[in-house]
Backbone as a printed PyTorch tensor [residue, N CA C, xyz], in Angstrom:
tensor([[[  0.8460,  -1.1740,   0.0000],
         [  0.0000,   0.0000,   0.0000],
         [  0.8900,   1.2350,   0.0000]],

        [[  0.7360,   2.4000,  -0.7400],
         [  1.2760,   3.3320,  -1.1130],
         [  1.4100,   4.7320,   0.1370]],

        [[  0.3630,   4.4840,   1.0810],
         [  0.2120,   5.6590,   1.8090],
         [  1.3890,   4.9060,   3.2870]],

        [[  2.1220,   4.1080,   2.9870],
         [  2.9920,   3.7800,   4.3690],
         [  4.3630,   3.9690,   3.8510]],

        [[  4.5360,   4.3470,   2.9280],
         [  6.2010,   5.0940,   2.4150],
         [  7.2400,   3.5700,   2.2300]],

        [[  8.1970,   4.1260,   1.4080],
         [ 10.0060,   3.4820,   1.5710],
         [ 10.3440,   4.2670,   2.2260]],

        [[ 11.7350,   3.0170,   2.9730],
         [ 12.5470,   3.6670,   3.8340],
         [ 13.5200,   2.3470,   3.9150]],

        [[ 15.2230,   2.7630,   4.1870],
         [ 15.5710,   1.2460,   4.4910],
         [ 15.4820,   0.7470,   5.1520]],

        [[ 15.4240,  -1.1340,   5.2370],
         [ 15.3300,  -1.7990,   6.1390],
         [ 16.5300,  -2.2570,   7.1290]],

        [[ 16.1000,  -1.7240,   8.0210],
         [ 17.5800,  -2.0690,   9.0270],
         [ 17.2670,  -2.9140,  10.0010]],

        [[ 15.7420,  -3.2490,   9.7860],
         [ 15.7480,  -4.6230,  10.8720],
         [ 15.3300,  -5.8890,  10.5180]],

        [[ 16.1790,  -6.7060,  10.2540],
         [ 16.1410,  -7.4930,   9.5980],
         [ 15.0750,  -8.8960,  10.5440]],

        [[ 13.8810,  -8.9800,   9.7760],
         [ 12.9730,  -9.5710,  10.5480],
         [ 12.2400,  -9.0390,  11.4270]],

        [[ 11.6560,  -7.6240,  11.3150],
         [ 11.5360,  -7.1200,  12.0310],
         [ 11.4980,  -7.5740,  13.8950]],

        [[ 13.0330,  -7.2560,  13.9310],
         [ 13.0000,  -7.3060,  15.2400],
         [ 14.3220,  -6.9210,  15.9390]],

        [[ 14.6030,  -6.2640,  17.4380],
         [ 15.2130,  -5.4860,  17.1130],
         [ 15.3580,  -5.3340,  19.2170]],

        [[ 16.5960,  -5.3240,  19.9000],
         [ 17.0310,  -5.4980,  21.3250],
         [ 17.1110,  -4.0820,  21.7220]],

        [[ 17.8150,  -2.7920,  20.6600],
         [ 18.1320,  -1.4860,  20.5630],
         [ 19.1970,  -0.9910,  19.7180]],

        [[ 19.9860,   0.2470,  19.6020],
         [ 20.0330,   0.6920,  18.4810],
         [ 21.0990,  -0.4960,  17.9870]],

        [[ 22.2330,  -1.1330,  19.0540],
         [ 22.7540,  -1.9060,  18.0890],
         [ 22.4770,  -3.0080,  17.5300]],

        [[ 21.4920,  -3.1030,  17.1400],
         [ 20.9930,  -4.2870,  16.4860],
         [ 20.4610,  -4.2160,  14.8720]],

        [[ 20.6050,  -2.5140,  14.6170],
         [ 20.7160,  -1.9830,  13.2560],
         [ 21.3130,  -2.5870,  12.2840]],

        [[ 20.7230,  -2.9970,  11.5130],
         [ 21.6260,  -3.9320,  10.3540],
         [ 21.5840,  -2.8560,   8.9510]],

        [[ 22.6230,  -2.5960,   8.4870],
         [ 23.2110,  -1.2860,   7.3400],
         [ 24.2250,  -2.0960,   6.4310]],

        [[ 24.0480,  -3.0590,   6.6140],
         [ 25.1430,  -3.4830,   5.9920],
         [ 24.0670,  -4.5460,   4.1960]],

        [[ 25.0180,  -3.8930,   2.9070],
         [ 24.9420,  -4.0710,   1.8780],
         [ 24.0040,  -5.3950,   1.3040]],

        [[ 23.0090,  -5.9400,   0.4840],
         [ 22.5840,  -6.9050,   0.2800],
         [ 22.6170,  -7.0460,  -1.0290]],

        [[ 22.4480,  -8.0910,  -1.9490],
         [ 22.0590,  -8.4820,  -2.9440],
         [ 20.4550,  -7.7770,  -3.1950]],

        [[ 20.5590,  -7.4080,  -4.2040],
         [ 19.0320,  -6.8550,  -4.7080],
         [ 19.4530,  -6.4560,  -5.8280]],

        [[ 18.0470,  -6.6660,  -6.6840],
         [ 17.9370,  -5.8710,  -7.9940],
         [ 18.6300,  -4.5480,  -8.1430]],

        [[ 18.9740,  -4.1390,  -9.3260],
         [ 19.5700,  -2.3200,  -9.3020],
         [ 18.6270,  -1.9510, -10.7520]],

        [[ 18.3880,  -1.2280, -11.0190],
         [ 17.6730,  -0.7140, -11.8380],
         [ 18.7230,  -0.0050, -12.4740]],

        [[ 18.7700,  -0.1920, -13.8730],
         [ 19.8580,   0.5020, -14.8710],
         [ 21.2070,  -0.1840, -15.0550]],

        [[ 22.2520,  -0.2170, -16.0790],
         [ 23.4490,  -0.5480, -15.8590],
         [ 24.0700,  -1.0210, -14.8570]],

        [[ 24.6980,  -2.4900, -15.0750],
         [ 25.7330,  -2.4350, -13.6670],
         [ 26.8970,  -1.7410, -14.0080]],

        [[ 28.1230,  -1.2180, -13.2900],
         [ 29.2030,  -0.4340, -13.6190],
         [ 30.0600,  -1.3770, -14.9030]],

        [[ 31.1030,  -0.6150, -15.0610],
         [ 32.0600,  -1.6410, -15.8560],
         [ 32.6540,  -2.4170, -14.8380]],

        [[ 32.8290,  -3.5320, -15.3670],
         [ 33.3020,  -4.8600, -14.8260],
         [ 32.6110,  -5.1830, -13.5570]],

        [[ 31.3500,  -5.2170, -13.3880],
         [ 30.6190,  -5.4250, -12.1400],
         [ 30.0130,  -6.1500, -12.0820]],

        [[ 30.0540,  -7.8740, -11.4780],
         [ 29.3280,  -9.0680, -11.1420],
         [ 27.9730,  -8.8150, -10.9180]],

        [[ 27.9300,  -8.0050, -10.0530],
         [ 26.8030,  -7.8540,  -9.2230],
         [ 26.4810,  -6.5220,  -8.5110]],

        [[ 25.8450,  -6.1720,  -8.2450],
         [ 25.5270,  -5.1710,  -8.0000],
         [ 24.9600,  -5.2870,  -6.1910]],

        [[ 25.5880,  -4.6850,  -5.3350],
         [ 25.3970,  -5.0680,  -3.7490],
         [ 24.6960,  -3.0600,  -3.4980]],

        [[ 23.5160,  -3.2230,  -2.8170],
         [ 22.8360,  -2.2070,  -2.4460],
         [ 22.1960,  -2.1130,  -1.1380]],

        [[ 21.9390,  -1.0860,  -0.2950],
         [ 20.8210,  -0.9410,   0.9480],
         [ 19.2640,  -1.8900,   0.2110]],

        [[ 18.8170,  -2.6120,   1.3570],
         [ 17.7450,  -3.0860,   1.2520],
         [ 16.5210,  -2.0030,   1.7280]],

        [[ 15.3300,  -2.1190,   0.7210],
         [ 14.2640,  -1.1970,   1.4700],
         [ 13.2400,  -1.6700,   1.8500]],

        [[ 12.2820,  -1.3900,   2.4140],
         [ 11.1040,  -1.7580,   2.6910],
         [  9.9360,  -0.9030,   2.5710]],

        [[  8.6490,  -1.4330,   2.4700],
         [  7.3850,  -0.4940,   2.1260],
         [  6.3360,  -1.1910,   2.6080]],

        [[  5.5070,  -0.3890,   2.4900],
         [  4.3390,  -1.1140,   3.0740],
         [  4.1330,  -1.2120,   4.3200]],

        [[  3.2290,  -1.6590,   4.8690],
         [  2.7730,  -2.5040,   5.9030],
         [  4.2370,  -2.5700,   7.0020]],

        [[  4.8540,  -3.2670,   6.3520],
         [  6.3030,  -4.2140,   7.1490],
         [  7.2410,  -2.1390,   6.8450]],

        [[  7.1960,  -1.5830,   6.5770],
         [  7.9940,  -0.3250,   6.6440],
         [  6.9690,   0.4330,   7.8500]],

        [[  5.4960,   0.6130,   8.0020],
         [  5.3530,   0.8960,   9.1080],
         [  5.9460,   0.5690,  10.3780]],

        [[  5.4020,  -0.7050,  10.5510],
         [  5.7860,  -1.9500,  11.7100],
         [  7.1650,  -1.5970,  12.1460]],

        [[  8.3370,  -1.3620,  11.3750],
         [  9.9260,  -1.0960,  10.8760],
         [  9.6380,   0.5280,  12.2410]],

        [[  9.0480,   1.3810,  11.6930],
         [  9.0820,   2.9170,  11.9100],
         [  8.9640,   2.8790,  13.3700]],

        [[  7.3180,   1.8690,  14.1390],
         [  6.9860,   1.9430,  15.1000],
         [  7.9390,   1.1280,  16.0050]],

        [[  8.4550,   0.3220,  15.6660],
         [  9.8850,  -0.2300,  16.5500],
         [ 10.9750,   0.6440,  16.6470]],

        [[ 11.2290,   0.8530,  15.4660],
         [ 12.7120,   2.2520,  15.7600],
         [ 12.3680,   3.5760,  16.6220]],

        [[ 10.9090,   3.9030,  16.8220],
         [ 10.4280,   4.6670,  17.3230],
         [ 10.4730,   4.4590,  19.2190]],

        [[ 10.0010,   3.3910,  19.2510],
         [  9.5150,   2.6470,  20.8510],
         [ 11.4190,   2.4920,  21.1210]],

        [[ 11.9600,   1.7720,  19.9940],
         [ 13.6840,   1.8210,  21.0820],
         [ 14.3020,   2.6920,  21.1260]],

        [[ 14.2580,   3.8920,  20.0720],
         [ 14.7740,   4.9420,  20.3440],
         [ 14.4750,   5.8980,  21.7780]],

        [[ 15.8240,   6.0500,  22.8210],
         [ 15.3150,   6.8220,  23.9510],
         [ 14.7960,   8.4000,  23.6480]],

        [[ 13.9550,   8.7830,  24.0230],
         [ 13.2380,  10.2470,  23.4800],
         [ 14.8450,  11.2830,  23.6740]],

        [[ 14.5310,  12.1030,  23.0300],
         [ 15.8660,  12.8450,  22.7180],
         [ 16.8010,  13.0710,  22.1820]],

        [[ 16.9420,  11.9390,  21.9340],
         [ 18.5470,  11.2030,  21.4370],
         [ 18.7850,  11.4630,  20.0540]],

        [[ 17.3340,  12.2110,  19.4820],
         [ 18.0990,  12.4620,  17.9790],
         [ 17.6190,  14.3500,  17.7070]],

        [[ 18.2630,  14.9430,  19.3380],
         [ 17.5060,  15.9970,  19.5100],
         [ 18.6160,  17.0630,  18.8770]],

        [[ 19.9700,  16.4680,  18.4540],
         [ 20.7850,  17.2920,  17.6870],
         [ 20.4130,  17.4770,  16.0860]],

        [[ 19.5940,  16.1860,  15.5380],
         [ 19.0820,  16.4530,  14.5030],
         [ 17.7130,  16.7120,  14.1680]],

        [[ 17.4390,  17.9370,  14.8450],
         [ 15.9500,  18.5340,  15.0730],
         [ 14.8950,  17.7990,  15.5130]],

        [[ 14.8420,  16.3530,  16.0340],
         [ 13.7970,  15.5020,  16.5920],
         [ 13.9560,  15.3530,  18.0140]],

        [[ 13.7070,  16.4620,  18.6550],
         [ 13.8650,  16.3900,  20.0570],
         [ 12.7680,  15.5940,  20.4070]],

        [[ 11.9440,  15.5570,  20.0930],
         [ 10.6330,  14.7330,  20.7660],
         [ 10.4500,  13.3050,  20.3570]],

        [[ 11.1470,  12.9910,  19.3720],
         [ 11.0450,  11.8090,  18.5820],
         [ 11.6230,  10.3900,  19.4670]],

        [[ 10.6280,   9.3130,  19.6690],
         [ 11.4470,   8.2680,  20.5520],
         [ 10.5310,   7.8860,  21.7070]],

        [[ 10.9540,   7.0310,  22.1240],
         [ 10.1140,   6.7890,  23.4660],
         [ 10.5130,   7.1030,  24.7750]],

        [[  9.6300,   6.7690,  25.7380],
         [ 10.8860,   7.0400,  27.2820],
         [ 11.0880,   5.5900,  27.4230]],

        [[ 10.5910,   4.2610,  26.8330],
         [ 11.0270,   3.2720,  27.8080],
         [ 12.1530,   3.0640,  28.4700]],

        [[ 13.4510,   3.7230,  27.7140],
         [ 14.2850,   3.5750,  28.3520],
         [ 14.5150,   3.8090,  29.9460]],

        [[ 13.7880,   5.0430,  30.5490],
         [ 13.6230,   5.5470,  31.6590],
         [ 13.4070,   4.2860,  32.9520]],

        [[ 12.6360,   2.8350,  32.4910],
         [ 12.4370,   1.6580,  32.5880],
         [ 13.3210,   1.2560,  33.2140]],

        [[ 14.1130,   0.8750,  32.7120],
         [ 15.5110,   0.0780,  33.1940],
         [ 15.8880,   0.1170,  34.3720]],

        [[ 16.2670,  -0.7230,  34.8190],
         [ 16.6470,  -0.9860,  36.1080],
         [ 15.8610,  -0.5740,  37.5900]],

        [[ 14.5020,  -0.5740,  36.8040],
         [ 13.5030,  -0.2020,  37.7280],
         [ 13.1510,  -1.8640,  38.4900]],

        [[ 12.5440,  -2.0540,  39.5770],
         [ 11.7630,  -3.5460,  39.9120],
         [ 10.3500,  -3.6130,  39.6490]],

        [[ 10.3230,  -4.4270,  38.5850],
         [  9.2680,  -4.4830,  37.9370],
         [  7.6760,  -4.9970,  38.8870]],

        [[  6.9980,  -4.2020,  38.5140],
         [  5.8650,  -4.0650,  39.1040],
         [  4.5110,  -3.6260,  38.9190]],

        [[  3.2730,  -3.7540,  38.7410],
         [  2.1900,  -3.8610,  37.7230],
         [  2.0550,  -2.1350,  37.7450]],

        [[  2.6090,  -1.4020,  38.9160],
         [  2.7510,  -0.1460,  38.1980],
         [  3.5880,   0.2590,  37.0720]],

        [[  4.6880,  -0.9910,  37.3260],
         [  5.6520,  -0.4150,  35.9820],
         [  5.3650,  -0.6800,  34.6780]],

        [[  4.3190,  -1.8590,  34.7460],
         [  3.8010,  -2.2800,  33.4530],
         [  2.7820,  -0.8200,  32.9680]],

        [[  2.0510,  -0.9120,  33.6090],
         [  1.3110,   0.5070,  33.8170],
         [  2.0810,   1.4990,  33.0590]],

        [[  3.0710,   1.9130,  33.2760],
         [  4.2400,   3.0100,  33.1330],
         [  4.6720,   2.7480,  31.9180]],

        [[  4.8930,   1.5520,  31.3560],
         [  5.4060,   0.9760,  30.0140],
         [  3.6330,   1.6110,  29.0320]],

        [[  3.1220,   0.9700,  29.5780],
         [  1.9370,   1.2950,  28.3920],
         [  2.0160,   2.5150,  28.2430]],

        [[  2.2610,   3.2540,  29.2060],
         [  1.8260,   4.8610,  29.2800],
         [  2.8400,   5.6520,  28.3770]],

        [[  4.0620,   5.0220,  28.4560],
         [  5.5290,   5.1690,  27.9800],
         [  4.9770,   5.1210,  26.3300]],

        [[  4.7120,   4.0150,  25.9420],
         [  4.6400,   3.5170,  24.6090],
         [  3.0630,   4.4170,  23.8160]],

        [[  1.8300,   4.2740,  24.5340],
         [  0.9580,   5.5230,  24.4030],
         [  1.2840,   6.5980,  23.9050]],

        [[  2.3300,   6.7740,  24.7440],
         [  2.7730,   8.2900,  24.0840],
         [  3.8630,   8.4320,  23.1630]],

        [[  4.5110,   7.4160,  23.0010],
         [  5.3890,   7.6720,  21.4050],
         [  4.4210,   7.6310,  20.5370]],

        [[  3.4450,   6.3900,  20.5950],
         [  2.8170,   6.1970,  19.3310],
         [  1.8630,   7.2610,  18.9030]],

        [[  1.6340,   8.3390,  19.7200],
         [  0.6600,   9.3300,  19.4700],
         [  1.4240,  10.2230,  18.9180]],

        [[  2.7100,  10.1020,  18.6330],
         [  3.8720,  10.9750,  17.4260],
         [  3.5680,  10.4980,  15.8040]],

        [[  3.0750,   9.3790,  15.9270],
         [  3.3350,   8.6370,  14.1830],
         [  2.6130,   9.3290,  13.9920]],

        [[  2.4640,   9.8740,  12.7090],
         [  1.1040,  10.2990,  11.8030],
         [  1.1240,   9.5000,  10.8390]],

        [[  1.0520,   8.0650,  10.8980],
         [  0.6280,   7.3970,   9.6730],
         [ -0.7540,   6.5130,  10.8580]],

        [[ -0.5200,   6.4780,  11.6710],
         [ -1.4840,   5.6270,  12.2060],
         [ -2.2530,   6.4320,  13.2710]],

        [[ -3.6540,   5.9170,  13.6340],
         [ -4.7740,   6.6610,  14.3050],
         [ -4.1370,   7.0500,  15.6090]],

        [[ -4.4200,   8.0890,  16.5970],
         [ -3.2370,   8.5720,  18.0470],
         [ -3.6580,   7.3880,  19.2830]],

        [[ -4.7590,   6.9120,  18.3610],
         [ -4.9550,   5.7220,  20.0610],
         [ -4.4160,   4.4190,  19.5050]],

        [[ -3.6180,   3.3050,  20.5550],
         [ -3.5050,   2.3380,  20.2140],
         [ -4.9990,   0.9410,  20.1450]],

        [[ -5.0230,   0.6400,  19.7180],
         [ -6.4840,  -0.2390,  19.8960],
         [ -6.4030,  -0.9750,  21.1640]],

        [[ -4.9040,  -1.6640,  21.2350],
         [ -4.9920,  -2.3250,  22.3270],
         [ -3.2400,  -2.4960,  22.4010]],

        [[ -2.7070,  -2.4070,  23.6350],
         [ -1.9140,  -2.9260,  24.3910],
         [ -2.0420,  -4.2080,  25.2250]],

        [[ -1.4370,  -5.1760,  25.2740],
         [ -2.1760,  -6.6400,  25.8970],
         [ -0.7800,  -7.3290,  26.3190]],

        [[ -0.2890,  -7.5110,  27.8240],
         [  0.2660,  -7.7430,  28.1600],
         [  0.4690,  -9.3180,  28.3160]],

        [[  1.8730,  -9.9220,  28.4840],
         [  1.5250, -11.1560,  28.4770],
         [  2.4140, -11.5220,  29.5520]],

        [[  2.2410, -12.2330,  30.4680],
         [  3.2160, -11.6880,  31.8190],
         [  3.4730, -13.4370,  31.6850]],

        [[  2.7790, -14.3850,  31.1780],
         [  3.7330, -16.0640,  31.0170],
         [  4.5240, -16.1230,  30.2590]],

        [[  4.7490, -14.8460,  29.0920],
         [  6.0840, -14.6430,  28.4390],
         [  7.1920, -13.7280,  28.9700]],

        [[  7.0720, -13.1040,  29.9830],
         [  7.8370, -12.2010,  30.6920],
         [  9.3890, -13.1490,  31.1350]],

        [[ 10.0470, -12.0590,  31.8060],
         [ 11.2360, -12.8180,  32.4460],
         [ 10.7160, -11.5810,  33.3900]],

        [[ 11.7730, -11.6210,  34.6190],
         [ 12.2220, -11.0690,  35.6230],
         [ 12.6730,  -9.1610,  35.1580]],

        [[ 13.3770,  -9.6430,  33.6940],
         [ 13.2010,  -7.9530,  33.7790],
         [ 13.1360,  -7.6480,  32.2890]],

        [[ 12.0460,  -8.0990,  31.9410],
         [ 11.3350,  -7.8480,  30.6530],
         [  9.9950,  -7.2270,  30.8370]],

        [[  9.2140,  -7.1810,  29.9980],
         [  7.9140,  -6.9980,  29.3730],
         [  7.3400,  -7.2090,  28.0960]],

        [[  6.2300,  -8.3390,  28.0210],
         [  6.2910,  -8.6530,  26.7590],
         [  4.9030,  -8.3040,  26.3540]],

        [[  4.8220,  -7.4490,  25.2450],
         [  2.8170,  -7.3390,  24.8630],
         [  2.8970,  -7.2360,  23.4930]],

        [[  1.4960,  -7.5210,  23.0880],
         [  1.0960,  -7.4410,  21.6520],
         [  0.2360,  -6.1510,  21.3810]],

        [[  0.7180,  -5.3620,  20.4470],
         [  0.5930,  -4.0060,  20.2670],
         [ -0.4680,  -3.4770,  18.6880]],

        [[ -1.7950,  -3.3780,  18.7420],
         [ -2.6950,  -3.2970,  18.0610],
         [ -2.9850,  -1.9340,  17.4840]],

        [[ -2.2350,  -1.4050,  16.3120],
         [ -2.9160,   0.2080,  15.9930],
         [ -3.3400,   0.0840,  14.4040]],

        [[ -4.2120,   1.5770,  14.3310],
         [ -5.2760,   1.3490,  13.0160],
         [ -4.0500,   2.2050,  11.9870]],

        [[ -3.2710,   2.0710,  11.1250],
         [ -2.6530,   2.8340,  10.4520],
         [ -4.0430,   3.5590,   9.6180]],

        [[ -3.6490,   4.7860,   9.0030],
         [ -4.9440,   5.9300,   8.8180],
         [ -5.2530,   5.4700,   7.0750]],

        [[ -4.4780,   4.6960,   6.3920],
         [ -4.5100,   4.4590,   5.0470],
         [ -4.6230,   3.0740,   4.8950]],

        [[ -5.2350,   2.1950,   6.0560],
         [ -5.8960,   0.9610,   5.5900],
         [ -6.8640,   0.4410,   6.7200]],

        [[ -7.6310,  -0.5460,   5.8460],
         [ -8.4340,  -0.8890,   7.4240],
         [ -8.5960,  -1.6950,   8.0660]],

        [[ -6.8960,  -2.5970,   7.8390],
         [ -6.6310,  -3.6780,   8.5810],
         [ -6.1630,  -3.2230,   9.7090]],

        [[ -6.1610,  -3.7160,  11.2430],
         [ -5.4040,  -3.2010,  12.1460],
         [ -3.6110,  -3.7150,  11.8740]],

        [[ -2.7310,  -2.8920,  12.3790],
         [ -1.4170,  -3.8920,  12.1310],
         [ -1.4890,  -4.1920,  13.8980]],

        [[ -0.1910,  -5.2660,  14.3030],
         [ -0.3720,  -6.0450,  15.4910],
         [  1.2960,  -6.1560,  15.5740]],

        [[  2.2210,  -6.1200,  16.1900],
         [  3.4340,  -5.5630,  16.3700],
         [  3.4300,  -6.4610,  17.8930]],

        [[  4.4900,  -8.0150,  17.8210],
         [  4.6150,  -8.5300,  19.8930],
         [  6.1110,  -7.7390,  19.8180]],

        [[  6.0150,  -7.3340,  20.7180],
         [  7.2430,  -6.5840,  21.4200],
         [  7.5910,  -7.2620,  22.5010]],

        [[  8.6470,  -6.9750,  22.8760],
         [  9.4530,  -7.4870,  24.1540],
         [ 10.4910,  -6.3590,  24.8900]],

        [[  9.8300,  -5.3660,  25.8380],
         [ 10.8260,  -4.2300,  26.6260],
         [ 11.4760,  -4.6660,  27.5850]],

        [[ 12.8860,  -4.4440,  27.3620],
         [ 13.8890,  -5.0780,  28.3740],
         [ 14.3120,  -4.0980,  29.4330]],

        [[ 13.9160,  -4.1490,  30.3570],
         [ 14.3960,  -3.3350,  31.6140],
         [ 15.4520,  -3.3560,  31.7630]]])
């Protein structure tokens, strides 16, 4: 679908611990036009669109700590989960995570400002995780997308 943009894919499978888990590194793919002189193959950034380039946006969004890209004019851009960490986890903190993640996702403008549902799953948890399945209406289709996450304290 056309209204969820390209962008490259740097998470390969969408999935993703924090920023170093960025994958930038060169793939096999089509090139459109000439390969150079004497060139086997042609090695390029992989992209993504659609659906799976949203999904992509709202993860880089939730691990990014809010701020952190406030030298390149996105001071607001990001989440707080980080703030999380090394807290003792506790159904207020789950609480605190939704509230955390609520409010990044009310930054996207490709998808509606409420999440449909946040849904915690605490028999997939560890000791200092959080694991939920994450339900929002993107504004240019009228499937919901559904995103399981896993926040590591």
């Amino acid at each position: 679908m056309s209204g969820f943009g390209t962008d490259l894919s740097v998470l390969p499978g969408l999935s993703a611990t924090g920023a170093d888990r960025i994958d930038l590194r060169p793939r096999r793919r089509p090139v459109r036009g000439p390969l150079p002189p004497g060139a086997q193959e042609a090695l390029d950034l992989s992209t993504i669109a659609g659906r799976e380039n949203l999904a992509q946006a709202l993860i880089l969004r939730l691990i990014t700590p809010r701020g952190a890209l406030a030298a390149l004019g996105h001071a607001t851009y990001g989440s707080r989960l980080h703030e999380l960490v090394g807290r003792n986890k506790s159904e207020a903190l789950r609480l605190l995570c939704r509230a955390h993640v609520l409010e990044a996702l009310a930054q996207e403008p490709r998808i509606l400002p409420r999440a449909l549902a946040v849904i915690f799953d605490p028999q997939q948890e560890t000791p200092s995780s959080f694991v939920f399945r994450l339900d929002v209406q993107p504004r240019n289709d009228t499937a919901p997308l559904s995103l399981f996450l896993e926040a590591v304290l």
